[in-house]
N, C-alpha and C positions, 0 to 999 in steps of 0.2 A: 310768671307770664304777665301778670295784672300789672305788675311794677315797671314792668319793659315795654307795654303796650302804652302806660302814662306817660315813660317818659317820653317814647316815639309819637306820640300824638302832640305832648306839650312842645316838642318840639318844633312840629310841623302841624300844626293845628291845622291848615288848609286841608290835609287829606283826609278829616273827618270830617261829613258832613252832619247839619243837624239834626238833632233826633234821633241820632245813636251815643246810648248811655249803657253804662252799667253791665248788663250781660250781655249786650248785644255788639260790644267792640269785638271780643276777640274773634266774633264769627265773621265778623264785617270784614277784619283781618287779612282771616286766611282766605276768603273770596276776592277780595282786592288791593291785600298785600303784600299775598307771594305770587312768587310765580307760577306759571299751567302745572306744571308738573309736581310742585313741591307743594299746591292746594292740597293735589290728588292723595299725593302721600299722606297729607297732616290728615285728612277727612278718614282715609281709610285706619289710620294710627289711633285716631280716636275713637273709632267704630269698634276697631281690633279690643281696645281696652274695654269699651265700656261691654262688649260683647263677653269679656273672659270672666267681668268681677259679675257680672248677671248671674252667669253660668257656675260661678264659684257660688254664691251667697243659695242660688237655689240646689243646686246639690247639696249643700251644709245643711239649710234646714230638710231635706227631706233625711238627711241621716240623723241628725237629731230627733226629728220624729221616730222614724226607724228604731232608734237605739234606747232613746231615753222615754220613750210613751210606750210604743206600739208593743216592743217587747219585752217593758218592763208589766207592763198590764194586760197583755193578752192572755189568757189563763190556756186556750187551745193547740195543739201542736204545730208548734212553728217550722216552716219549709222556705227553701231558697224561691219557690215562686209566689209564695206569700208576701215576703222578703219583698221582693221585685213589684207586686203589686201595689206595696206600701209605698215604696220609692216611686213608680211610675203616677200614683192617685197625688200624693202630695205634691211631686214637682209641677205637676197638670195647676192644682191648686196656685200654688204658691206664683207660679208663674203669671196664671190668670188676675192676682191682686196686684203683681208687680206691672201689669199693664194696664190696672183700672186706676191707680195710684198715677201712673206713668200719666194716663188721660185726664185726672183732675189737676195734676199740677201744671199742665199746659196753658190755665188760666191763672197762673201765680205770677205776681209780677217781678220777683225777684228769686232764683232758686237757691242762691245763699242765706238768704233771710228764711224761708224757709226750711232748710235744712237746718238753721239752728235751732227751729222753733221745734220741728219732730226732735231732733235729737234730745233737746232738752225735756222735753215729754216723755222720751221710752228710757234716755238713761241715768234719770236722776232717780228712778226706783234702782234700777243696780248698781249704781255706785252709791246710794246707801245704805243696800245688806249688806254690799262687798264691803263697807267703812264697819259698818257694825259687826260684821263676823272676825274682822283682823280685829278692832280693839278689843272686842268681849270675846273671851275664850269661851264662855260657858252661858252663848245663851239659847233659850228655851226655843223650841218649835213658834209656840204660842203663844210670845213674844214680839218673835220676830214678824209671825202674821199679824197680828197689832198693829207691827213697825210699819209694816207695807201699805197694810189700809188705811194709817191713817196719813202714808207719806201720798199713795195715790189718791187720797181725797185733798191734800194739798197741792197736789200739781192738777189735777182737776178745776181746785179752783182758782190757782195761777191762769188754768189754760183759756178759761172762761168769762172767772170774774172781777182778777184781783184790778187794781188800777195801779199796777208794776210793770213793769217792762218783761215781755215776751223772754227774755235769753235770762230772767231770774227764778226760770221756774225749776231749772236745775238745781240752784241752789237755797230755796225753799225745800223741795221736794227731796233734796239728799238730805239736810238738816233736819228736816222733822223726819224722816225714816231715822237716821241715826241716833238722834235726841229724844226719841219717843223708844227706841230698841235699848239706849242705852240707859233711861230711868227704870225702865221694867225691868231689865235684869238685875241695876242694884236695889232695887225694891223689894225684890222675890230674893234675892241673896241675902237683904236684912233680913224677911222673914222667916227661911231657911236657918239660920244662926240663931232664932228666937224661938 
């Protein structure tokens, strides 16, 4: 869409006015480029979407809760309205941050820049236990907690202090998880052998 919307614009440059950039074309677009009825559809198509993956991502984490905390660790007798209370308290949660979230990024000036810069933040710690548990067959609990901490102290201070570029903190952050998981194991595997 981004690449159909440059070329329609380079092409007719007069139907952009100034001071619309970046994420503000394609909304500009669909209010003054299609027509009455096909606005309607695209707005509601978008609504439609972003309305379903909301409703997917917060059902997931309340069953993840559900499944992998609540009733791995609740030591008390579990019941279907237990069950239901857990579901109903976390999506209540979950939904409440996805709207406070939703409110602070209203003052971002780019939501793809931003989004690379979360992303790289939450998933340069799992893509590198996920790198270090595929290469190292055999490594330790307490190791890999090592790996974590000392990978999220590096995206840390990618996220804060380094003077690199915002979209490298994924790969600091995957690099030292892995490189830090993967000397420990063959360290403790020397010693093991001695």
């Amino acid at each position: 869409i981004g690449t159909a919307l440059f070329s329609y614009y380079t092409a007719q440059p007069e139907l952009l006015p100034e001071g619309i950039t970046g994420d503000k074309v394609f909304p500009y677009f669909i209010v003054h480029g299609l027509p009455t009825g096909l606005t309607g559809l695209v707005i509601a198509s978008l609504f439609s979407a972003g309305m379903s993956t909301i409703a997917t991502s917060i059902n997931s984490s309340a069953t993840i809760v559900l499944t992998d905390f609540f009733k791995k660790f609740y030591k008390g007798q579990s019941s279907d309205k237990k069950d239901m209370a857990v579901l109903y308290t976390t999506s209540f949660v979950v939904g409440a941050i996805g709207i406070i979230v939703g409110l602070l990024m209203m003052s971002i000036e780019g939501i793809l820049d931003a989004w690379w810069k979360l992303a790289s933040i939450f998933s340069g710690g799992m893509l590198g236990l996920f790198l270090l548990g595929l290469v190292c067959k055999t490594v330790k609990k307490t190791n890999a907690v090592i790996a974590v901490a000392v990978g999220l102290a590096v995206i840390a201070w990618m996220s804060f202090l380094a003077p690199f570029h915002t979209y490298l903190t994924i790969v600091f952050g995957t690099s030292a998880i892995f490189l830090t998981g993967f000397v420990l194991t063959k360290l403790s595997g020397l010693v093991t052998k001695k």
